[in-house]
Each structure stands twice: as structure tokens, then as C-alpha cells.
C-alpha positions as CSV (number, residue, x, y, z in Angstrom):
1,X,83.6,184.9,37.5
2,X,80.5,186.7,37.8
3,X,78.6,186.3,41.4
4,X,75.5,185.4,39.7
5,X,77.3,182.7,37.4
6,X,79.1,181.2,40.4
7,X,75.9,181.4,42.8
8,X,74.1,179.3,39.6
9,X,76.7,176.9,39.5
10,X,77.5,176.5,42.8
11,X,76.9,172.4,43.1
12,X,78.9,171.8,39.7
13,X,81.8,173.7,41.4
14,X,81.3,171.9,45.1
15,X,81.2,168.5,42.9
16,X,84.7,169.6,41.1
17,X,86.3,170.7,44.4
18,X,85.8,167.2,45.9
19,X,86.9,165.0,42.8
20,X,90.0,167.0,43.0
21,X,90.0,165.8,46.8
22,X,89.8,162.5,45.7
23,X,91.3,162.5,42.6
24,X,94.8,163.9,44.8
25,X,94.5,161.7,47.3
26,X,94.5,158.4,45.4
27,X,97.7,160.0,43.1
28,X,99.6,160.8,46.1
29,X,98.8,157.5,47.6
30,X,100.1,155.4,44.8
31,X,103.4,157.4,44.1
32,X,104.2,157.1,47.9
33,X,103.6,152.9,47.4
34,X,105.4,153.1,44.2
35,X,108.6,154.8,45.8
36,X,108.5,152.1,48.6
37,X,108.1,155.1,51.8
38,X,104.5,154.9,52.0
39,X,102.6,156.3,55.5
40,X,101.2,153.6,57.6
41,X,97.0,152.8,56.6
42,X,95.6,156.2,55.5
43,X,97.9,158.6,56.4
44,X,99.7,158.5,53.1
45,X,96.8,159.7,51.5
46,X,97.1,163.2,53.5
47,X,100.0,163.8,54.4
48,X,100.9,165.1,51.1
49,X,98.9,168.4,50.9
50,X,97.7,169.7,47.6
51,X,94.0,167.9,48.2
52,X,92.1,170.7,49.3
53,X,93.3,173.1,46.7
54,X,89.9,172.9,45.2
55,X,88.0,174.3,48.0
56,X,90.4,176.7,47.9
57,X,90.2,178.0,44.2
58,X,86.5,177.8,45.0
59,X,86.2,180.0,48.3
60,X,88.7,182.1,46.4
61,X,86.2,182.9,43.9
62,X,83.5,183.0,46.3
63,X,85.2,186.2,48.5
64,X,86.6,188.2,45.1
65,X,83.2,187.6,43.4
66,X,81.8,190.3,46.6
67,X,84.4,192.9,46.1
68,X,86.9,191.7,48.1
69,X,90.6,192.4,46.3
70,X,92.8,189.6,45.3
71,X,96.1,191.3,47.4
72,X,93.5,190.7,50.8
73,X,93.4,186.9,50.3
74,X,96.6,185.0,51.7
75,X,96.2,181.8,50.3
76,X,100.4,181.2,50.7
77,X,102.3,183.2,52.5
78,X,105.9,182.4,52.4
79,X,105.8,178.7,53.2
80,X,103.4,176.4,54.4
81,X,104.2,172.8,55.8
82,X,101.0,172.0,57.7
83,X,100.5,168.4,57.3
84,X,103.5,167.0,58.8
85,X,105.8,167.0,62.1
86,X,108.3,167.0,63.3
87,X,110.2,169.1,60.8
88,X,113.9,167.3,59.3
89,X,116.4,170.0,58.7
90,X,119.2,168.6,56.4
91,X,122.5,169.3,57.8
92,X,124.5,167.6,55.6
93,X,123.6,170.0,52.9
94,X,124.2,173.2,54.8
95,X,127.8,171.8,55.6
96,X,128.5,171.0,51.9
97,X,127.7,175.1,51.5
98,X,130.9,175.5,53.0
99,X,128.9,176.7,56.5
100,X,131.4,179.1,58.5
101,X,131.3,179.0,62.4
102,X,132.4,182.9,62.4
103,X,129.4,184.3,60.1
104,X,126.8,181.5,59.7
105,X,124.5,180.6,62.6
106,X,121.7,178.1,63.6
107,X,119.8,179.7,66.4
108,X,116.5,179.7,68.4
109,X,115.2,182.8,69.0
110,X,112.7,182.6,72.5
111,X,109.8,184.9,73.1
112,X,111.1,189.0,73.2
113,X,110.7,190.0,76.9
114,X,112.7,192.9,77.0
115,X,110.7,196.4,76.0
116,X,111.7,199.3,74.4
117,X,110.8,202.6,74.4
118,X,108.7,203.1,71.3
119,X,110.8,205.9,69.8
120,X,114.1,203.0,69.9
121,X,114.2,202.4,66.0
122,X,114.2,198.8,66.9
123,X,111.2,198.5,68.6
124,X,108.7,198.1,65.7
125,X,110.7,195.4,64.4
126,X,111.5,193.1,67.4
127,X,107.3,193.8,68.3
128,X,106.5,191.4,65.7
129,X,108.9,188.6,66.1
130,X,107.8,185.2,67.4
131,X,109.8,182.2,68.6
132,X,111.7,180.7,66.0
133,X,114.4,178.9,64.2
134,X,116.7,180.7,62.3
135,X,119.1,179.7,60.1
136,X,121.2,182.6,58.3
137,X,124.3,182.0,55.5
138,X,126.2,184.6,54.0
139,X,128.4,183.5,50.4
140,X,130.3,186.8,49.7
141,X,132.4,184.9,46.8
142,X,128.6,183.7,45.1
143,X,127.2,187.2,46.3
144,X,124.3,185.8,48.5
145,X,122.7,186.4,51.7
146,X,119.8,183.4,52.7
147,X,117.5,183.9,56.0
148,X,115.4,180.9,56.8
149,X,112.8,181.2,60.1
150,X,111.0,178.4,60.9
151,X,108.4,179.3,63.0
152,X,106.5,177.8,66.2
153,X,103.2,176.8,63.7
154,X,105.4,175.2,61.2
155,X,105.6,178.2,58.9
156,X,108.8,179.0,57.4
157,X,109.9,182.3,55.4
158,X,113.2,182.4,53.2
159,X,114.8,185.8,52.6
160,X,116.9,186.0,49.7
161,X,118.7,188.2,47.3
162,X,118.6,185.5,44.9
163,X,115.5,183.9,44.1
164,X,117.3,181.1,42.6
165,X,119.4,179.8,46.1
166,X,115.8,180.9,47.8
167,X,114.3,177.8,46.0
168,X,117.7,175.8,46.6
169,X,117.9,176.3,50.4
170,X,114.1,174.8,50.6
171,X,115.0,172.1,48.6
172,X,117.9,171.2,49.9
173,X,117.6,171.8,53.7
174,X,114.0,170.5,54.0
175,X,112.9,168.2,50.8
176,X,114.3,164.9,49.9
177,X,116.1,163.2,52.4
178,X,115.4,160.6,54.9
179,X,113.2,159.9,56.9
180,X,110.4,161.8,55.5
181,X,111.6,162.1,52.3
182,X,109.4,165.3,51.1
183,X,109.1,166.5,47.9
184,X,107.6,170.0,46.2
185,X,104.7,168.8,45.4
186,X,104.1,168.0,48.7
187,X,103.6,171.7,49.9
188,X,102.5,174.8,49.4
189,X,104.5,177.7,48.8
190,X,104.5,181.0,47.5
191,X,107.6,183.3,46.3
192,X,107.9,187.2,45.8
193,X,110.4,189.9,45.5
194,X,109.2,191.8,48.6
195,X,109.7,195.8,49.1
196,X,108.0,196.0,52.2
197,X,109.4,198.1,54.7
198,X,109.8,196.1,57.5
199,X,111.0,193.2,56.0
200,X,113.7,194.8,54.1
201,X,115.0,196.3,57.6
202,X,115.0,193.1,59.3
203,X,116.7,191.8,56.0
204,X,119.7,194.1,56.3
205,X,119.8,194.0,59.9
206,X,120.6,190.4,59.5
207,X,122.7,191.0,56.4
208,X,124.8,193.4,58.7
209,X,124.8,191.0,61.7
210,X,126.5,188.0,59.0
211,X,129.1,190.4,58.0
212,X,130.8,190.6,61.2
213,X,133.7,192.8,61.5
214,X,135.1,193.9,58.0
215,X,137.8,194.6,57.6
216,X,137.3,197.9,55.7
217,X,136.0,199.4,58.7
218,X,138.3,201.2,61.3
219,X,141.8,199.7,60.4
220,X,144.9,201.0,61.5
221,X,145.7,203.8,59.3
222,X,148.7,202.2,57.5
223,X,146.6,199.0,56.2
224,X,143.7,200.9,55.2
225,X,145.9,203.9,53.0
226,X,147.9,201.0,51.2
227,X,144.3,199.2,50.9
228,X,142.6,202.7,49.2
229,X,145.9,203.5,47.1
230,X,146.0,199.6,45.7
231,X,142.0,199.7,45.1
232,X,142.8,203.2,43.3
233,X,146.1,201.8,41.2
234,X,143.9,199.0,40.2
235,X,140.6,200.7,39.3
236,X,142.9,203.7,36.3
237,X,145.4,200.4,35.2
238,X,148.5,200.8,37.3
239,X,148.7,197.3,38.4
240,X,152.7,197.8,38.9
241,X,151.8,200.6,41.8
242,X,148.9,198.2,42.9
243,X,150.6,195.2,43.7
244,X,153.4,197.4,45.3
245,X,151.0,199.0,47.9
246,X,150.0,195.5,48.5
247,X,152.9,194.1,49.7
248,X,153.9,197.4,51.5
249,X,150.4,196.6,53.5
250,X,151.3,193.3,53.9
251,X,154.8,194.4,55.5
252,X,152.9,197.2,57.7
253,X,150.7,194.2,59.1
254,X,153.1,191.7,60.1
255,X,155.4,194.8,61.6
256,X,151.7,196.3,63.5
257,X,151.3,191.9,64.6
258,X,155.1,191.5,65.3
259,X,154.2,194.0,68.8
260,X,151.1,192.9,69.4
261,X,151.5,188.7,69.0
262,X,155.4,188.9,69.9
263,X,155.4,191.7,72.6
264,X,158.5,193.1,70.4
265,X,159.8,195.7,68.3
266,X,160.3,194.2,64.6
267,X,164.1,195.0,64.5
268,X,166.9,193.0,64.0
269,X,170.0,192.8,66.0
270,X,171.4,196.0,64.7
271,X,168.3,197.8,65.6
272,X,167.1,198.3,62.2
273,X,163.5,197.8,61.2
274,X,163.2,194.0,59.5
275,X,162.1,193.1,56.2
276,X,158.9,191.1,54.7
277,X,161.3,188.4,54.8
278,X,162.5,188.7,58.2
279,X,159.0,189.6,59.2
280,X,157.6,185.9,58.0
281,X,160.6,184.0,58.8
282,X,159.7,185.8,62.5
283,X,156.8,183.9,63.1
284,X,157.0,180.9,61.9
285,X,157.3,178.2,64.3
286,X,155.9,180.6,67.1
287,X,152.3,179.4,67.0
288,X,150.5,182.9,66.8
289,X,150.2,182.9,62.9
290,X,149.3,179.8,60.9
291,X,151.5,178.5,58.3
292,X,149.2,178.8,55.3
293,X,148.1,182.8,56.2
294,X,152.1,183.0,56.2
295,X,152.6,181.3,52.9
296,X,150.2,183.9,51.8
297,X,152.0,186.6,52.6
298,X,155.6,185.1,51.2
299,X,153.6,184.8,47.8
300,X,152.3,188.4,48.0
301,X,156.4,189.0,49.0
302,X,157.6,187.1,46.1
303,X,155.3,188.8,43.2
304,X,155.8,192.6,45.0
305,X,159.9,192.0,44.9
306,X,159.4,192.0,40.9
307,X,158.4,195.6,40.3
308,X,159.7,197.0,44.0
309,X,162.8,195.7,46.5
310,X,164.4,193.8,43.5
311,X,163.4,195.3,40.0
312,X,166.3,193.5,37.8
313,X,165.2,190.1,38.8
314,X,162.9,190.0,35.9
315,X,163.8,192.5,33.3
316,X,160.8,194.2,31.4
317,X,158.2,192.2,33.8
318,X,155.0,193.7,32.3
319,X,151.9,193.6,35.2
320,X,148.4,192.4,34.3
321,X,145.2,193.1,36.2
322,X,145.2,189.3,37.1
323,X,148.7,190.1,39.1
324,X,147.2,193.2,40.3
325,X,143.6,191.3,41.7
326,X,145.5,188.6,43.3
327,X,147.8,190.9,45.2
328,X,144.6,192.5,46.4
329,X,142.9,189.6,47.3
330,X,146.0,188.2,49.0
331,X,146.2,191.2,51.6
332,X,142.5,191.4,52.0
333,X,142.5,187.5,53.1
334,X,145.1,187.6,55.2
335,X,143.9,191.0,56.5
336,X,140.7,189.7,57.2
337,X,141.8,186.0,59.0
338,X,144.4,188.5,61.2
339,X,141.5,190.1,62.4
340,X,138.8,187.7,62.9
341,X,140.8,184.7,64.1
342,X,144.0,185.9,65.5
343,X,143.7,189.2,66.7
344,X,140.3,189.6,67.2
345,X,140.2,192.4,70.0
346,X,141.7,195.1,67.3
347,X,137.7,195.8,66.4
348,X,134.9,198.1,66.9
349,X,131.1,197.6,67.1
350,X,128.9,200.1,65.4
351,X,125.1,200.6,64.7
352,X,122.4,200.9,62.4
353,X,119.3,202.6,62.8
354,X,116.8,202.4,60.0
355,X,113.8,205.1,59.5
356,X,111.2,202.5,59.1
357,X,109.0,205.7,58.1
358,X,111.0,206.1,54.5
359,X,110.8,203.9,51.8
């Protein structure tokens, strides 16, 4: 709107931007009596935010009608819960997301008071954080990482890589549920796909921090050749070769855990090297692996005997890719619970340093 025009019709606009007070207020009183949670006297009238959104499309207009760009007024920025404390945080909801003790974490982050030398490709970054909240969940099997900071002033930013489970985590952690029972209407927020610099690096370092240890990364060379060779059977169609490599890995593991877990060499009385069988029937009843992660591996024994130690049992056995993927994901699970939950010191920590001068 032209400056002129707005200048001209300035009391009209003033007289809009309180009837929409007004007009907000009494709504959002009468749904909160309606759904039987109303505030006490007049605090149910605005508590509910949204009422001054008139004022705002009207300073709004005011500023851009001088020059002043659109991208230089912040009317939301992430989210904004200003009319209301404390803050409920739904923990029933983040348990029924499957939340996971070893990558998952609810944390308060205090005020920075160590410094860094301004060259340390961290510095920049850790600079600008405040006190907050943070709650961080990693789903590898739904292919999403979710950030949420709730900060000091009631602010809160979600980082996604899925705008859908962005607007689920707000929904569902703060909104709807006793005792404040909060809806959407009764904030403001703002949503983006972001490319800015900085928050991408804090986004990643995060991303790397929920990832823990994987298992890819540094394992001992006889579980990470029959990892590449059953990744590279699988990828040109050889699913017999595939699901052989997998149980060889699975053997190589429980032979590599057999020295470590039992303080022994895996060989029977006769000094020769035991089998998968052997190797299972080893450890069960010793406490060091659990029962299920064992199961696992006879399954991944049972479906490699087919095409490899016992070829006859089932004449003309032809593989599929579904035999091939779950021999995969069979040695990759139990790979990955052996070296997060059992055997946790076979690991390595590593950096990563992000130019924050490059796009």
C-alpha cells in the first residue's frame, strides 16, 4: 500500500486493528468456556495470542511503506509462545516415538563459559548459543532427524529434515494435553526450509552427535570386508553370494566376541576352530550376549546353511533380494547392538570441522 494511501487512512486502519483485538478476544474467550478449561476472570481472554495481529499487519505496512524490505521485518521467527508459563513438555508422546536412551537426549544446555580461540572452527557457532532446552531424536528406519531448543524467553526453534514431523513434534510435545491444553491457534509460528550457514552446521553437528558410533566406521577388518562384499553382491543381484558373506560376518563376530567376552580361543576340544553353531550354542547361558541378539544370529545361520555349509538341504533353493536384505539387516543389527551395548570400548571418536566460510 502506497505511504500516502496508508498515511490518509490511517484512523480507518487503527479502528480495524482494534476490532480485531476485540473481535479475538471475545472468540477465544467463548471456545475456552465452551471446552469447559477456561482461565480464571480475564485471563482467558489473553492468554490465547492471536489478538494483536492487527497492529501488527498494520505496523507491518507502516515500515515497508518507507523502503524498508519485507526479509528485515521478523514478525515470527521459529516459534513464539509469549503468553503463557510455565511451558508443559509432553513426555508421554516422545516415549510413544520409541525414544532410545543411547541416541535420543533431553538436555539443558547452561551458559558457554569456556573460550576458544577464534580460528577453532567451533567457535562461531558455540558464540551464539544461549541457555536452553534441547530435545534431539534421531528415526533412521522413518529417515528423520528433529532438534527442538526451547529457550530462556520462551522461544523455541525445531530443526527438521522433514517439515511434516517438524509440525508433529510441536503438536505433539507442546499442544493438547493437560493442564494447559494449548492448541495452534493459540500461537504464533513461522516455518522455512533454511540454507543458512550456520544453522545447517549446528544441524549436522547434532545430526553427527545422534548417530553415535556406527558401525560402518573403523570395524575390525573381517566384519567390514564381509559387510562391503554383501553390500556389493546385493547391489549387481547375487543374493546367493550376499547372504553367504553375511553369515561368514556373523561367524567372524561371535569368533572376534568369543576372546574378548569369554577370555578364550573359539576352539573345541580337539583344537579346531568351532562353528556358527558351536559359536551360539557358546554363549548362551553365559550372560555376555542376550538371547534375542543370539536368535538373530541362529536365523542368519539357518538361511546361510541353504546356499553354503549344507547346499543339498534344499535342492534348487532359488535366492530373492528379500533373503538377501534380511541377511543384511540381520548382521548389521546384531553388529550394531555388539558394539553399542555389549562391547562398547571396541570404538573410536572422530571429528568434524565445518568451513562455515563455504556454502
Amino acid at each position: 500500500m502506497n505511504q500516502n494511501i496508508i498515511y490518509q487512512n490511517l484512523p480507518d486502519l487503527i479502528a480495524k486493528a482494534v476490532a480485531h483485538y476485540w473481535t479475538t478476544r471475545t472468540v477465544q474467550s467463548k471456545k475456552q468456556e465452551q471446552s469447559g478449561r477456561a482461565d480464571q476472570g480475564l485471563r482467558s481472554a489473553v492468554t490465547s495470542g492471536a489478538q494483536m495481529d492487527g497492529f501488527i499487519d498494520l505496523f507491518t505496512e507502516l515500515v515497508t511503506s518507507i523502503g524498508i524490505s519485507n526479509r528485515f521485518i521478523f514478525r515470527k521467527k521459529a516459534i513464539e509462545l509469549p503468553g503463557f508459563s510455565p511451558l508443559d513438555i509432553n513426555l508421554e508422546f516422545l516415549h510413544s516415538k520409541g525414544w532410545s536412551i543411547n541416541t535420543d537426549r533431553v538436555r539443558f544446555h547452561t551458559e558457554m563459559k569456556m573460550e576458544l580461540p577464534q580460528e577453532h572452527p567451533m567457535a562461531q557457532i558455540l558464540g551464539i548459543l544461549k541457555p536452553h532446552l534441547l530435545l534431539r531424536k534421531i528415526d533412521k528406519e522413518e529417515d528423520y532427524f528433529i532438534s527442538i531448543q526451547v529457550m530462556i524467553d520462551g522461544n523455541i526453534q525445531i530443526l527438521c529434515n522433514d517439515s511434516d514431523k517438524a509440525s508433529e513434534y510441536l503438536r505433539g510435545v507442546f499442544l493438547g494435553f493437560p493442564p494447559s491444553f494449548k492448541e495452534p491457534e493459540d500461537i504464533s509460528q513461522g516455518s522455512q526450509w533454511s540454507d543458512d550457514e550456520t544453522t545447517f552446521a549446528m544441524f549436522c553437528g547434532m545430526l553427527h552427535g545422534a548417530y553415535g558410533w556406527d558401525p560402518s566406521h573403523d570395524l575390525p577388518p573381517f566384519l567390514e570386508e564381509s559387510i562391503h562384499e554383501a553390500q556389493k553382491s546385493l547391489e549387481i543381484g547375487n543374493y546367493k553370494s550376499c547372504v553367504v558373506m553375511c553369515r561368514r560376518g556373523i561367524e567372524a563376530l561371535l569368533k572376534f566376541a568369543y576372546k574378548r567376552l569369554l577370555r578364550q580361543e573359539p576352539l573345541d576340544k580337539n583344537k579346531r576352530t568351532l562353528m556358527l553353531n558351536e559359536l551360539i550354542k557358546g554363549f548362551k547361558g553365559k550372560g555376555k550376549i542376550p538371547d534375542h541378539l543370539l536368535y538373530v544370529a541362529d536365523s542368519l545361520r539357518l538361511l546361510g546353511n541353504v546356499p553354503g555349509a549344507h547346499a543339498a538341504e534344499i535342492k534348487d533353493y532359488q535366492f530373492t533380494r528379500y533373503d538377501a536384505e534380511f541377511a543384511i539387516a540381520s548382521m548389521l543389527y546384531f553388529g550394531e547392538q555388539y558394539f553399542t551395548k555389549i562391547d562398547s570400548e571396541v570404538t573410536s571418536y572422530f571429528t568434524v570441522s565445518i568451513d562455515l566460510s563455504e556454502q
